[in-house]
N, C-alpha and C positions, 0 to 999 in steps of 0.2 A: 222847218228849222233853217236857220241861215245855215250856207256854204263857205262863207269869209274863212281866210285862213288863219290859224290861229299864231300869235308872233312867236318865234323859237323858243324851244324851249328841253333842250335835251337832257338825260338823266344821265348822272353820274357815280355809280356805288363804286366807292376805293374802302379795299381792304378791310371791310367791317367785321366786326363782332359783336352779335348780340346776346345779351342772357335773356334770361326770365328764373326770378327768385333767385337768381344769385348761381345760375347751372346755364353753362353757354349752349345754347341753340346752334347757332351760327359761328362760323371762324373762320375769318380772313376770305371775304367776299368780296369781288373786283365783277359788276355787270355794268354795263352801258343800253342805253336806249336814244335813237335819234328821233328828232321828230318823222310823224309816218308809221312807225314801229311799233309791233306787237311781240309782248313776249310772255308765254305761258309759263307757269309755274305748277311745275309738278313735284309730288317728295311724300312721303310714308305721313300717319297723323304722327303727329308731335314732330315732325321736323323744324318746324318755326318756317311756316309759310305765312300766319297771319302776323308773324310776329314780326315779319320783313313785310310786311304791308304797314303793319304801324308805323314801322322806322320809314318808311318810305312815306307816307304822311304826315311824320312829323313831331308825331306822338309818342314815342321812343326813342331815346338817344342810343347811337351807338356805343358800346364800352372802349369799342375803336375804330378809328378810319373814319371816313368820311362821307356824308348823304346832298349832291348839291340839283340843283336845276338851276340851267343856265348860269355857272358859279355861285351861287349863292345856294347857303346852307337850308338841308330839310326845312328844317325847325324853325326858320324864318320865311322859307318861301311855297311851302309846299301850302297853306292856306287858300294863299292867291293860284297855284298850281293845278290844283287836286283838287277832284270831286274821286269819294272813297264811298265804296258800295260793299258794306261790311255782311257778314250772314247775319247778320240780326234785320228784318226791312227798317226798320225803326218809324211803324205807322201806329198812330194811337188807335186803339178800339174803333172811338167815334170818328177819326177823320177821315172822309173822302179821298181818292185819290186827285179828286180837281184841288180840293182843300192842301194838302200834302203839296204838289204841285205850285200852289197861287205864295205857298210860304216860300219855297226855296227859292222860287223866280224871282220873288220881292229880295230875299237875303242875297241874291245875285245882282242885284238891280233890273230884275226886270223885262231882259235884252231879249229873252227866247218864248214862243211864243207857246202857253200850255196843253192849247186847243192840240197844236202837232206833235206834242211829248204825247200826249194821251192816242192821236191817232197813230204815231209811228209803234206801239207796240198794243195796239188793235184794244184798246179802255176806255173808245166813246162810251161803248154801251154802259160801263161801271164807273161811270166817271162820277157818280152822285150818291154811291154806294156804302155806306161806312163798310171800314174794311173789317171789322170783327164780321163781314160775311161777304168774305173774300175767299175766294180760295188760296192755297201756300203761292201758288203758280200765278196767281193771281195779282197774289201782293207782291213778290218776285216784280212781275210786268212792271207794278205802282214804284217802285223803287229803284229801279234801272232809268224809269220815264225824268226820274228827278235828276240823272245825270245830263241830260238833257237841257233841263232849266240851268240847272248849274253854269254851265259851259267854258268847263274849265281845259284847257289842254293835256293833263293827264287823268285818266283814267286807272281807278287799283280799284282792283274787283277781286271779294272771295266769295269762291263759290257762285260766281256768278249764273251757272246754268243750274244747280243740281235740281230746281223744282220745277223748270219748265219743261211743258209739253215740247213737240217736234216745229210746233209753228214757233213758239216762244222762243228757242234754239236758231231759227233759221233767220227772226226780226231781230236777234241780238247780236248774231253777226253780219249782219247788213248796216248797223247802227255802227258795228266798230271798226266796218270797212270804210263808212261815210267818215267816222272819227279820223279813221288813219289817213283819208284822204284830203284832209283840212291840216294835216300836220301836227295832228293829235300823237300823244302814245297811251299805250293801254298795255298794263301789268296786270296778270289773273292768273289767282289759285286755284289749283281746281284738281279733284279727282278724277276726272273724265273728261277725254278726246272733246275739244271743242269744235275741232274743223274748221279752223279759220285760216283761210288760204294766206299762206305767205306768212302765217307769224312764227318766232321763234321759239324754240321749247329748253326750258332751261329746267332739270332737274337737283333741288335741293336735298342732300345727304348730310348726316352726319356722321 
């Protein structure tokens, strides 16, 4: 995968509120992220960690305050911003992980190279595999590998570890120390210690 650095692109959460069905999750949320930056997000279920992932790509407004990258608003920039790695892997039955991969890189134009998404989280050997015989951990790998193609400078991941093995946990932060090293950021929810040296841990309450 190319090393180029990615152009700025820092986050800015002022003062939000989020609901969901009309019941606020969130109140009056002010987080920052520089380029470089990791920051974990930990909080009880039902806090609205996924729910601050949407607003944070774009897909939920907030009821207030404000979601920008690089001044410019979520909801218009986060598109161009964001590759979003939700818990669902989002792989049909019959497609391949090369197949999965060959789509997003084209919807990307192309830049990143699939052959290395597939070997950076160790999927040569299942690269030809429909995933309905996949393993959960497996398809995990297939869906992380498409942030990759993507190549977008931030990174919002939920749940990004809970079905990987000890290898799969230790290539996905190697992947997000490389991210952070090209001037990526990376936002993840997550119920469990990810061990990623140097990132910040930011606890959601209500």
């Amino acid at each position: 995968m190319t090393s180029q650095a990615f152009p700025t692109c820092p986050l800015s959460v002022e003062a939000i509120t989020l609901e969901r069905g009309g019941i606020p999750l969130i109140r009056d949320l002010s987080i920052s992220a520089a380029p470089g930056e990791a920051i974990v997000l930990l909080g009880r279920n039902g806090v609205g960690k996924t729910t601050f992932l949407r607003a944070l790509a774009g897909v939920l407004l907030p009821s207030s305050g404000e979601i920008r990258y690089a001044e410019e608003r979520a909801d218009r920039a986060a598109a161009q911003a964001c590759a979003f790695l939700a818990h669902d892997n989002a792989l049909k039955p019959d497609e391949t992980p090369r197949q999965s991969l060959q789509f997003w890189s084209a919807l990307a134009g192309g830049t990143q190279s699939v052959g290395d998404a597939l070997d950076a989280l160790g999927l040569r050997p299942l690269a030809d595999r429909p995933s309905r015989n996949l393993s959960q951990g497996q398809k995990r790998r297939a869906a992380i590998a498409r942030l990759l193609v993507q190549d977008k400078p931030v990174w919002l991941l939920d749940e990004p570890a809970a079905p990987l093995d000890a290898d799969g946990r230790q290539r996905l932060s190697r992947l997000v120390e490389a991210h952070r090293g090209r001037g990526g950021i990376v936002i993840a929810a997550t119920h469990q210690d990810l061990e990623w040296p140097g990132a910040r841990v930011e606890e959601l309450v209500r």
